[in-house]
N, C-alpha and C positions, 0 to 999 in steps of 0.2 A: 227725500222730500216727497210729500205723499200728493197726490195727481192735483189734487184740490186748491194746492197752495201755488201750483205751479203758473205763472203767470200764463195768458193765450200767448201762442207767436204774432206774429205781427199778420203772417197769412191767416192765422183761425179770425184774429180781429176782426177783418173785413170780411171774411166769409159772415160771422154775426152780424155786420153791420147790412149788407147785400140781403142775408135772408130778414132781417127786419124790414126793407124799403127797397123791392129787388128792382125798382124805379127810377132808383136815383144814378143818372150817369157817372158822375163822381165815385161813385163808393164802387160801383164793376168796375170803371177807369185802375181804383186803387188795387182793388182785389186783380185784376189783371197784370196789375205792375209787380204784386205779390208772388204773383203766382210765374212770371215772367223770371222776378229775382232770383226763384226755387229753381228753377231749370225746367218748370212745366209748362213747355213755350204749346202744345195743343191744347192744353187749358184756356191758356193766356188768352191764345186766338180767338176761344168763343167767348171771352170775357168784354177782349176790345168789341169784339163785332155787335156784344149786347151793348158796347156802353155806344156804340156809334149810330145802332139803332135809337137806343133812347135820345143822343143828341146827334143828328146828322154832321152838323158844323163841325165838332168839336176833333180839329185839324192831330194835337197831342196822340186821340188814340187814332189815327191813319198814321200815324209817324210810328206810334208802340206796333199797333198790329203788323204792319208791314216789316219792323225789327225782328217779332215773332214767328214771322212766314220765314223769311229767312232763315232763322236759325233751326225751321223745321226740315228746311230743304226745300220750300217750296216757292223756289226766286221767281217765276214768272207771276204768280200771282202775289206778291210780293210787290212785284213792279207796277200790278194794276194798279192796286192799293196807293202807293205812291202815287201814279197817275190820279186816281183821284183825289189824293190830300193833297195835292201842289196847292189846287185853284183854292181850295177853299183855305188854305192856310194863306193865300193871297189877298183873298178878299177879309178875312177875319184881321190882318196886319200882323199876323205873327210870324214875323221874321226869320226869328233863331229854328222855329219847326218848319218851316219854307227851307230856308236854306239845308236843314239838316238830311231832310226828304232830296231835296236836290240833289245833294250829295249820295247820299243811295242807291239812289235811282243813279246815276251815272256812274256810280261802283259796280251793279249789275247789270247794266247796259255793256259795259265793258268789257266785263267778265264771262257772258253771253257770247259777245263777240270775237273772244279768242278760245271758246269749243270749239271740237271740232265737228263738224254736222250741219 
């Protein structure tokens, strides 16, 4: 099949969409999720933290980002992140990403807590 005919992946997708309207939280949200799904969780990171810029509120990427830290190694900051996406997934009423943050966050609270150090 010659390159041309070959469909985008789903990560080039949102990469075109992002460099069309690099504004839109939604579309870094996706390409962050993309790039998450790839296993390029330092990408991902500075993907959420644009889309969290362009929307403060937007409780989802405090949930993705902080999955991302984690999986880079980097729990303490990981646990900020959740720290801060608690309140605001509280105040926005989104439950299932409150609670899922909760959960995290007390998985590495935990986990923390039986290092030694």
């Amino acid at each position: 099949m010659a390159d041309e005919d070959r469909e985008p992946s789903r990560l080039e997708q949102f990469r075109q969409i992002v460099d069309m309207d690099p504004d839109d939280y939604f579309s870094r949200f996706g390409y962050a999720s993309a790039l998450s799904d790839a296993g390029r969780y330092a990408e991902a990171v500075q993907e959420f933290r644009a889309a969290i810029r362009l929307k403060p509120d937007y409780s989802a990427a405090f949930r993705d980002l902080g999955k991302a830290l984690e999986r880079t190694g980097a729990h303490t900051e990981a646990m900020q992140v959740y720290h801060e996406g608690i309140p605001i997934a509280e105040r926005n009423g989104d439950l299932q990403t409150l609670k899922e943050m909760q959960v995290f966050l007390r998985r590495l609270e935990q986990r923390k807590g039986r290092q030694p150090g």
